[in-house]
C-alpha positions as CSV (number, residue, x, y, z in Angstrom):
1,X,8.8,-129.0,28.0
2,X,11.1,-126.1,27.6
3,X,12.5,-124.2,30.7
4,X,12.9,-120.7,31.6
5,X,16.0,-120.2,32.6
6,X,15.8,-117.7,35.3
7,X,19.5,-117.0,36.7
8,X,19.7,-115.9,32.9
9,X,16.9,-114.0,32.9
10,X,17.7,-112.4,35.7
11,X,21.1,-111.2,35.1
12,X,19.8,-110.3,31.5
13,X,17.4,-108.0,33.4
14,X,18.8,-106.6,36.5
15,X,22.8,-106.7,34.9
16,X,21.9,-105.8,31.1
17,X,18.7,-104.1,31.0
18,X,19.5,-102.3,34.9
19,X,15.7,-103.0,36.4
20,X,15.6,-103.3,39.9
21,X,14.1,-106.7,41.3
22,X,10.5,-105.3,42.2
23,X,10.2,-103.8,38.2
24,X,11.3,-107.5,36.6
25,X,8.9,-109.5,38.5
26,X,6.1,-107.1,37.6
27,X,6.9,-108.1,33.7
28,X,5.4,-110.7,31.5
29,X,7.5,-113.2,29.8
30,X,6.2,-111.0,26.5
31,X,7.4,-107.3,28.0
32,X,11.0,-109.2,29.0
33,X,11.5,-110.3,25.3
34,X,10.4,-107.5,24.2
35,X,12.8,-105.4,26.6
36,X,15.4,-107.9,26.3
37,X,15.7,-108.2,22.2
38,X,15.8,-104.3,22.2
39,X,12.2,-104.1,20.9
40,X,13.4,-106.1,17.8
41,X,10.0,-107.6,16.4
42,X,9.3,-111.6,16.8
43,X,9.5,-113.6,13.6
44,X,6.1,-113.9,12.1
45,X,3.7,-116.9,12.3
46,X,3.8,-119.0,9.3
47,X,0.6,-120.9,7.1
48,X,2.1,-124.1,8.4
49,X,1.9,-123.3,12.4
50,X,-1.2,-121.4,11.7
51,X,-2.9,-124.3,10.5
52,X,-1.5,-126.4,13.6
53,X,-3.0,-124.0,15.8
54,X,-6.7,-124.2,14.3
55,X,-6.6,-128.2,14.4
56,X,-6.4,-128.0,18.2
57,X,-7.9,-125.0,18.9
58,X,-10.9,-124.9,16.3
59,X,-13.8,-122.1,16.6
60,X,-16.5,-124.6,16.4
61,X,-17.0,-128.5,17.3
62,X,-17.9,-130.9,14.8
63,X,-21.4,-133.2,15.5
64,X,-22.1,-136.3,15.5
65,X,-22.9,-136.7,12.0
66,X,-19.3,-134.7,10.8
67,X,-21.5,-131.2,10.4
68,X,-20.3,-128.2,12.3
C-alpha cells in the first residue's frame, strides 16, 4: 500500500503553494495535485489499465450458466 506522505504534503502546501492550515485540510487528495503540479494535466489512462479496471469492476455479473 502506498503512503501519503504528509510532512511533504504539508510543507508543499502551506510553504510552496502559501494556504493556511484550515484551506489544506478542506482539499481533496485530487484539488492538492492539482494545485500542487501547477494545474499540469494527469497522464491519460491507457487500453491496458482500462481493461484491468472493467475485470474487477464489471457493469454486470455473470450467471450461473456464463450468460450475463
Amino acid at each position: 500500500m502506498t503512503r501519503f506522505d504528509w510532512p511533504g504534503l504539508m510543507r508543499a502546501g502551506l510553504r510552496g503553494a502559501g494556504l493556511k492550515p484550515d484551506d489544506f485540510w478542506k482539499l481533496t487528495p485530487a484539488e492538492l495535485q492539482t494545485l500542487l503540479s501547477g494545474g499540469s494535466a494527469a497522464r491519460p489512462m491507457g487500453r491496458d489499465r482500462l481493461a484491468e479496471l472493467a475485470a474487477a469492476y464489471p457493469d454486470h455479473q455473470a450467471s450461473e450458466d456464463g450468460e450475463q
